[in-house]
N, C-alpha and C positions, 0 to 999 in steps of 0.2 A: 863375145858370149860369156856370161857369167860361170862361174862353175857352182855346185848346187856343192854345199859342204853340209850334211846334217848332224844336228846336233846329237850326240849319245849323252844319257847317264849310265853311270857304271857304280854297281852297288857292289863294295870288298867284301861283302858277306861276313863272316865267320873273325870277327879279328885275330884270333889265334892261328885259324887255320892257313892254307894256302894264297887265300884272296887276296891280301896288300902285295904279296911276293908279284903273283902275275898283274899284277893292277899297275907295279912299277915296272915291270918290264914293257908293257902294253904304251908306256908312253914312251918308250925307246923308238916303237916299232912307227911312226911318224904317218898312221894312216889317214887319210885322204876325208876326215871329218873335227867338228870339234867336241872334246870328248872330256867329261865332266866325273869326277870319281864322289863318290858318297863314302866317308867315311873317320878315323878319328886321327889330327895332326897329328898328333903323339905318337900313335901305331907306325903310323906310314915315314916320321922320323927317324921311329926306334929300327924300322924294318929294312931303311932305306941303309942306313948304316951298319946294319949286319951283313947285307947283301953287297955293299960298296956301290949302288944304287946314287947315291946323294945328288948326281949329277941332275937324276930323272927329275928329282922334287922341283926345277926347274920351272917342269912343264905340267906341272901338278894343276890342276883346276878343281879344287876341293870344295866340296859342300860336306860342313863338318857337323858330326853327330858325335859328340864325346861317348866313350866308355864308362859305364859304370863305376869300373876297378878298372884297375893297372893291367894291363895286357903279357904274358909270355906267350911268349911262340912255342904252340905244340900243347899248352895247358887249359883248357876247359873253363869256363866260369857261367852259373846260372846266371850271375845278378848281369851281365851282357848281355843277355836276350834282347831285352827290350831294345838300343840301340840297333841289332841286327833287322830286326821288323820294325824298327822307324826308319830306315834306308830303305826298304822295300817301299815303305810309305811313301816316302817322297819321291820315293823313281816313279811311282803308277800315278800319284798326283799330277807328276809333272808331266808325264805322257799323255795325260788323261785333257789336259788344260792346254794343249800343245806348245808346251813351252821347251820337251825333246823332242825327236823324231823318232826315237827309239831306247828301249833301256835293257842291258847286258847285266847279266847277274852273276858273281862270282860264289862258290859253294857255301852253302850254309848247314851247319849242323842238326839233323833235325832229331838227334836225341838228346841232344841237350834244350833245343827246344821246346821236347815235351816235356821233360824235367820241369822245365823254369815254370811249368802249367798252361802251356800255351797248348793247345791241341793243332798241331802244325803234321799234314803228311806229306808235304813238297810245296815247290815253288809255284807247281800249276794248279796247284788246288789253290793254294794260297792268292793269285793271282786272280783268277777265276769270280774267289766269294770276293776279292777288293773292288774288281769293274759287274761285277752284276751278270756274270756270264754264268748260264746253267753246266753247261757240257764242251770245255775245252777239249783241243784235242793235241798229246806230246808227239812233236815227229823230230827225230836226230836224223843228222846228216851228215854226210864227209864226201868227200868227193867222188866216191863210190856209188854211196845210196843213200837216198832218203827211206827211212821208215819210218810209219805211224801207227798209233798201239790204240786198236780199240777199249782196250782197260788200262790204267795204266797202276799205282800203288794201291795195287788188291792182293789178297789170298790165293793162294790158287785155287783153294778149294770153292770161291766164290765166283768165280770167274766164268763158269756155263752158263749161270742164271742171270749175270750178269751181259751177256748178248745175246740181246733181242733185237727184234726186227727191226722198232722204234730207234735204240741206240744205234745201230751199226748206219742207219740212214743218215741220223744226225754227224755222223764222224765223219761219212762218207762226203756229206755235204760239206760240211767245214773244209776237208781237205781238198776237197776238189776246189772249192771256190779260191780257198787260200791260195792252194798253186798256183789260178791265174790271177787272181792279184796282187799277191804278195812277191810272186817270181818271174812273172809274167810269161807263165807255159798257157799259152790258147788255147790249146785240148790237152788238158794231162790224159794220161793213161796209168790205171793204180793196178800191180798185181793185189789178189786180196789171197789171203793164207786163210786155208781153214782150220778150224780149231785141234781136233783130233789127230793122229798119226794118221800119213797118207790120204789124211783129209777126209777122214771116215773109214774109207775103203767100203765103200758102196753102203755105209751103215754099218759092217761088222767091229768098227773100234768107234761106233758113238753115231748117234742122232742126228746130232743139231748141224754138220757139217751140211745135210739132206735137208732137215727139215727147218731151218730158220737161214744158214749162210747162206746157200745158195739161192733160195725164192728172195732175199733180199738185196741181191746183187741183181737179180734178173729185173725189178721195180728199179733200181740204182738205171741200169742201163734205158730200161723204157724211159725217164727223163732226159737221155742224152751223154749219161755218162758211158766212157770207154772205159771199162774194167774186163779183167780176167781173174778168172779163179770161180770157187774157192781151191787154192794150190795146195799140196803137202808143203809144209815151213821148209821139208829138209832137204829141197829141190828148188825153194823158190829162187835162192840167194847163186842164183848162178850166172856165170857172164851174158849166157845171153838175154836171159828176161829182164838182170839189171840193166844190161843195155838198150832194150826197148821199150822198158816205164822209166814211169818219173816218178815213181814214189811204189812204196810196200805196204800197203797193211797189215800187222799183228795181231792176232786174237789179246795176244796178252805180253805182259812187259818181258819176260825173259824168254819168250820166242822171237823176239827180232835184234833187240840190242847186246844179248852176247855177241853176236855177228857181226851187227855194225863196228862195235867196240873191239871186235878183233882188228878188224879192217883198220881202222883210225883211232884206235886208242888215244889220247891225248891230242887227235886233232879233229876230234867231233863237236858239232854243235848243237846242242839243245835250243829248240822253238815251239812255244805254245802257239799255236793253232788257234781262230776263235774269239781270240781277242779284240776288243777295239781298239787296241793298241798294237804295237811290233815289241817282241820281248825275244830275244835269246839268249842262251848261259854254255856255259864250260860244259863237257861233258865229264866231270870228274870232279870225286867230292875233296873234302875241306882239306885232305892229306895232311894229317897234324904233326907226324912223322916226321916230315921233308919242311914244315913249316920253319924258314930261315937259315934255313940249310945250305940255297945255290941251288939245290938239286931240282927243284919246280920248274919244269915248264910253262912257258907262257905260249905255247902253240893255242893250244884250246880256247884261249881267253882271246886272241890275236884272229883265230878263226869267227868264236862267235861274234867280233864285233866289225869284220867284215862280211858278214852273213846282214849284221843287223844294215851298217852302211848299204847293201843291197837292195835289201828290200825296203828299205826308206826311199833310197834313191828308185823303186819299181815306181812306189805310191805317189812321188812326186809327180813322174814323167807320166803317172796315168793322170792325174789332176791339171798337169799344164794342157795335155792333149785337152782335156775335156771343157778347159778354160776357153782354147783355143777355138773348138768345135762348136762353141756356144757361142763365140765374139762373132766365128766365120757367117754360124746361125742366124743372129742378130740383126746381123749386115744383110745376108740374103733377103729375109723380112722386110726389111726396110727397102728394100731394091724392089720387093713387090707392092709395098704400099705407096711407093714414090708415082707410079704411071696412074694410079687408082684416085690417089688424091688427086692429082693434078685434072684425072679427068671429070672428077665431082666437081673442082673451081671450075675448068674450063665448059662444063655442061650446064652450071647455075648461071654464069653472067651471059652463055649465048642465052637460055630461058627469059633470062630478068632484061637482055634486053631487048628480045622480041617481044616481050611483054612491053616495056616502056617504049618503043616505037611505036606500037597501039597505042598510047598513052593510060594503057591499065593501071603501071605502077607510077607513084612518081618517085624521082629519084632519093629521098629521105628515106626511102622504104627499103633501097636497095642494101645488100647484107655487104659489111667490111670483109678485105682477104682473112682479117685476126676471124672473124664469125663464122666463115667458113671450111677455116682451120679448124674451129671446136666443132662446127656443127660434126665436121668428116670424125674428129677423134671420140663425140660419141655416138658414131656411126659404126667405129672400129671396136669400139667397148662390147655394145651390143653383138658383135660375130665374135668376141674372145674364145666360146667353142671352139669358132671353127678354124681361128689361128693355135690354139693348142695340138687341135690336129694338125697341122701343118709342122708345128714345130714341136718331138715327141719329149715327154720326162727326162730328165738330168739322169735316172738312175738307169734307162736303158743304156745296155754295156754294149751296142755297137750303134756309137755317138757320130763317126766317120758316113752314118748312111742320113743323120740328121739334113745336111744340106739336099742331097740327093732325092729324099723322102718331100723335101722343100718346095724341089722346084717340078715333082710331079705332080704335085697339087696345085701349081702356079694358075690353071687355066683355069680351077674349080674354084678358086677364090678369087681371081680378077670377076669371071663373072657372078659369083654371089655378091660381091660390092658393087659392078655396073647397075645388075636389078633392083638393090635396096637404093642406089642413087636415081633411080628412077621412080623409084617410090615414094621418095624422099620430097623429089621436087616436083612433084604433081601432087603429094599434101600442102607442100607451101602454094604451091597455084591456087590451090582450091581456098586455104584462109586466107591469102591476097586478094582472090577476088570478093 
């Protein structure tokens, strides 16, 4: 059996910053895909030799984007921008064209980004306006908790007006669906936080906990979804609810990820949501500080790109299933049209030849097995309804009942093709005779 190794890109983000430090250590760590860095030879020579690194360049698989200027570790340059967001380019291109399976981002700076006049307010936004997605959704995770932010680089002051009934659906959807295909949880279960202290307190510390969170989790639920809440934040994060979801909702960014980031500082991972692509990042920014120093951690970098390895590997295993379910499909089809035809040929030659015993026909009249094979397949053309019913859409998500769904319909289609063959061959009787 083959083993499925997906391809990563891995953008070093910030050439100053942290991102070559962990990008070489990341190939120390010899994980179970093949994995592609974005970034400038130079940098990751000069880096690797500060670090005493050198060995790693080894295993280096570079897609190089030169630096504008000359790189220091730990010092800042506008004219490098561009560089930083041509590596984002090419990672989403190349996910976008399936030529990765996944692309991991290493921290970027985003004040010197809007410096350089780029109006940049993170990666998921960024990401977002590159693949044509309205409303991404950021959820981190550590082996603790997944949590997801229904706002995510907003004001706070902007942050009420900014959930509504419309948004929190659309999160709620992304995230649910993501879970099961991204992670392959069959029913997630989401606690949801409500906005306010205590989650309102009946209305006394705010509205909208009553009048927009809650009627919107109750429509969330009437389609199917298993949610609870709206919770107080400062009760949600506790062992037993984190043990029995699979994910947290946030009203907003600094209500969920202090928490997380307490939990797993430096071994959290960042995942956009939403995407048509798989994208996850460090959870920790450019650290210019520690940039060349030894001191950097490569946990975070080593986490998101086993996160991402994951969930490539979910989407694969769900596409070979589906590949499968439609081959197994195929086959059943054909196992129903094999008795059906045979019994159009073996019904036309008994006709044609109780006909030509009479001597109605003579035998130059009589149809070749190649004639009878077309006549049957546009026989088959004309019922294609009623074989789509039989065999449902590619995009229904329980494919495992396609065979099943097949072969209850087996008797309604054997005899809708008996009847049209009988209809068939009592029109040729009649222009025969």
């Amino acid at each position: 059996m083959s083993l499925f190794l997906p391809k990563i890109v891995v953008t070093s983000g910030e050439p100053s910053g942290a991102g070559p430090d962990v990008c070489l250590h990341l190939l120390k760590a010899k994980l179970p895909a093949r994995i592609s860095i974005i970034g400038d030879s130079v940098v990751f020579g000069q880096r690797a030799k500060q670090l005493g690194l050198e060995d790693a360049l080894k295993h280096l698989d570079l897609i190089s984007v030169p630096t504008a200027l000359p790189v220091v570790a730990g010092r800042l340059d506008s004219k490098n921008v561009p560089m930083v967001l041509e590596q984002l380019d090419i990672a989403i291109q190349g996910c976008v064209r399936k030529q990765f399976h996944a692309m991991v981002t290493a921290p970027v700076h985003k004040g010197i980004i809007n410096e350089a006049g780029y109006a940049f307010s993170g990666h998921t936004e960024y990401l977002a306006q590159k693949t044509l997605v309205d409303k991404p959704v950021m959820m981190l995770a550590c082996d603790e908790m997944r949590v997801a932010l229904a706002t995510t680089h907003l004001p706070l002051s902007k942050v009420p007006a900014a959930i509504t009934q419309d948004a929190l659906i659309n999160v709620l959807e992304v995230l649910y669906n993501d879970l099961k295909l991204h992670f392959g949880i069959q029913s997630p279960r989401i606690a949801v936080c409500g906005l306010n202290p205590h989650a309102g307190e009946q209305g006394h510390l705010g509205r909208e906990d009553i009048d927009t969170i809650e009627p919107t989790l109750n429509l969330a639920r009437n389609s199917g979804m298993d949610l609870i809440g709206p919770l107080p934040a400062d009760t949600v994060f506790t062992p037993k609810i984190l043990h029995d979801v699979d994910a947290i909702l946030c009203m907003y960014h600094d209500q969920g990820l202090p928490v997380l980031k307490y939990a797993s500082f430096g071994k959290g991972v960042n995942i956009t949501l939403g995407l048509p692509i798989i994208r996850t990042s460090v959870d920790h920014g450019t650290a210019l500080d520690l940039a060349g120093t030894g001191r950097v951690s490569p946990d975070s970098m080593i986490a998101a790109v086993e996160t991402a390895i994951e969930m490539a590997t979910v989407a694969y295993q769900r596409k070979k299933r589906k590949k499968q379910n439609s081959l197994a499909a195929s086959q059943e089809i054909a196992q129903l049209h094999q008795p059906a035809q045979t019994s159009f040929a073996q019904a036309h030659k008994a006709e044609n030849q109780e006909l030509r015993n009479k001597g109605a026909v003579p035998e130059s009249a009589e149809l070749s097995d190649d004639d009878i094979h077309e006549m049957f397949n546009i026989l088959e053309e004309d019922h294609s309804l009623q074989r789509k019913q039989i065999l449902p859409a590619e995009e229904i998500p329980e494919e495992e009942l396609v065979i099943e769904k097949a072969l209850e319909k087996e008797i309604d289609l054997e005899s809708t093709i008996t009847s049209s063959i009988e209809k068939t061959i009592r029109s040729m009787n009649d222009i025969i005779k």
